[in-house]
Every structure is written in structure tokens, then in C-alpha cells.
C-alpha positions as CSV (number, residue, x, y, z in Angstrom):
1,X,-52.5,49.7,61.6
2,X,-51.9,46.1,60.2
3,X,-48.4,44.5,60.2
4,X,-48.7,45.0,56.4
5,X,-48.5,48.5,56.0
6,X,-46.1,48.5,59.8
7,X,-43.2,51.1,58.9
8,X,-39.6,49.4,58.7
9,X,-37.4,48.6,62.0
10,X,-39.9,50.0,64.4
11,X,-41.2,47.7,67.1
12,X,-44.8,47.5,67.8
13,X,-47.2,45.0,69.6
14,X,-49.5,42.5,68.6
15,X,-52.8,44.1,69.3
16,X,-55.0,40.8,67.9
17,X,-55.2,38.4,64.7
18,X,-58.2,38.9,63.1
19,X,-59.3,37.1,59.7
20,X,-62.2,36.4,57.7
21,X,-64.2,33.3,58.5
22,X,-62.9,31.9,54.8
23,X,-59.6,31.9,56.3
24,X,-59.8,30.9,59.7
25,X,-57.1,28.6,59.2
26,X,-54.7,31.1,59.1
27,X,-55.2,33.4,61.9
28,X,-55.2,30.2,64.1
29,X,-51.1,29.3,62.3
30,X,-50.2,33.0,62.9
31,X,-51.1,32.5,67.0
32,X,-49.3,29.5,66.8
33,X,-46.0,30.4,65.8
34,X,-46.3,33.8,68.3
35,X,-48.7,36.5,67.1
36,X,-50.3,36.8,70.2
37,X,-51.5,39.8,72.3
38,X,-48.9,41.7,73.4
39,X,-46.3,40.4,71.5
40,X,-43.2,42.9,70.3
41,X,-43.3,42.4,66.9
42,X,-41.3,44.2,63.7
43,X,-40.9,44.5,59.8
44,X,-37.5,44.0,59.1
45,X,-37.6,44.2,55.8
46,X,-39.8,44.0,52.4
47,X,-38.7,42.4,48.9
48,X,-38.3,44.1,46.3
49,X,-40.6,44.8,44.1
50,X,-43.8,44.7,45.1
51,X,-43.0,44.3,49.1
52,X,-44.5,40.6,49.5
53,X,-43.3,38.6,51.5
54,X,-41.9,40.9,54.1
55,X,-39.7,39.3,56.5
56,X,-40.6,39.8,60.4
57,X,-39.5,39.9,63.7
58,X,-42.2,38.4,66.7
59,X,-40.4,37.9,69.9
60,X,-37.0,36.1,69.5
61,X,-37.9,34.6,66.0
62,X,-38.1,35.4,62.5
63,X,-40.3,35.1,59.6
64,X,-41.2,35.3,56.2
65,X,-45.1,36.1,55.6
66,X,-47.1,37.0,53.0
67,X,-48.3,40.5,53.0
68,X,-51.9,38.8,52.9
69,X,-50.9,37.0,56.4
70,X,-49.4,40.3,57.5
71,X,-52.8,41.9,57.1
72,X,-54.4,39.3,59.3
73,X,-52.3,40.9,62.5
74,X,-53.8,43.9,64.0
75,X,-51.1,46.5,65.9
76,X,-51.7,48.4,69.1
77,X,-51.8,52.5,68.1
78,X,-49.7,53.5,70.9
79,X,-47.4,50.1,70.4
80,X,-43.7,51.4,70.4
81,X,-42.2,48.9,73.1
């Protein structure tokens, strides 16, 4: 499961950031602000319409991301903290 498709309020952990090589660049901005391994990590909410961005939770701070960036962060399967 990506963060993009993450059901609401439930936390989870980072399991990896992964992109394509076109879009390197991004993977490496989502580490940097605390996408990281292990990380809790929640969708708090999505606008409406259309879900994008969605608004998220990773450790102590919050975000808004694009559901494309979202896509980039890979979640553990068994991740409920």
C-alpha cells in the first residue's frame, strides 16, 4: 500500500520512498522533510473533489502533498503503530 490510497486517521509506517529515476528529485525532498523508514505516518485528510492534495501526518509535522508525491512513499503491510 502507498500513502496515496492509505485509509483516513489510521497510522501506519514508512516502509521506503521509492520513485522513478525521472523523478529522483522528489523521493530525495520526501526523505528530507521525514519520510523515512520507520516513520509513523497518517492521512488526515483528502480535498474535495478529486482527493489531491491530501494533507498528512509524518512524526510531529504536517503536510500537504500531492497525491503523485504520496504514491512515491511505500507503507509497511502490518504498519498500525
Amino acid at each position: 500500500m502507498n500513502l496515496d490510497t492509505a485509509p483516513l486517521s489510521t497510522p501506519l509506517r514508512v516502509k521506503r520512498v521509492q520513485t522513478d529515476a525521472a523523478h529522483e528529485e522528489r523521493a530525495r525532498q520526501l526523505e528530507e522533510i521525514g519520510f523515512l523508514p520507520g516513520e509513523q505516518v497518517s492521512v488526515m485528510t483528502r480535498a474535495f473533489p478529486g482527493g489531491d492534495p491530501l494533507v498528512v501526518r509524518v512524526g510531529m509535522s504536517t503536510f500537504a502533498l500531492r497525491r503523485a508525491e504520496a504514491r512515491c512513499v511505500e507503507l509497511l503491510n502490518d504498519g498500525h503503530a
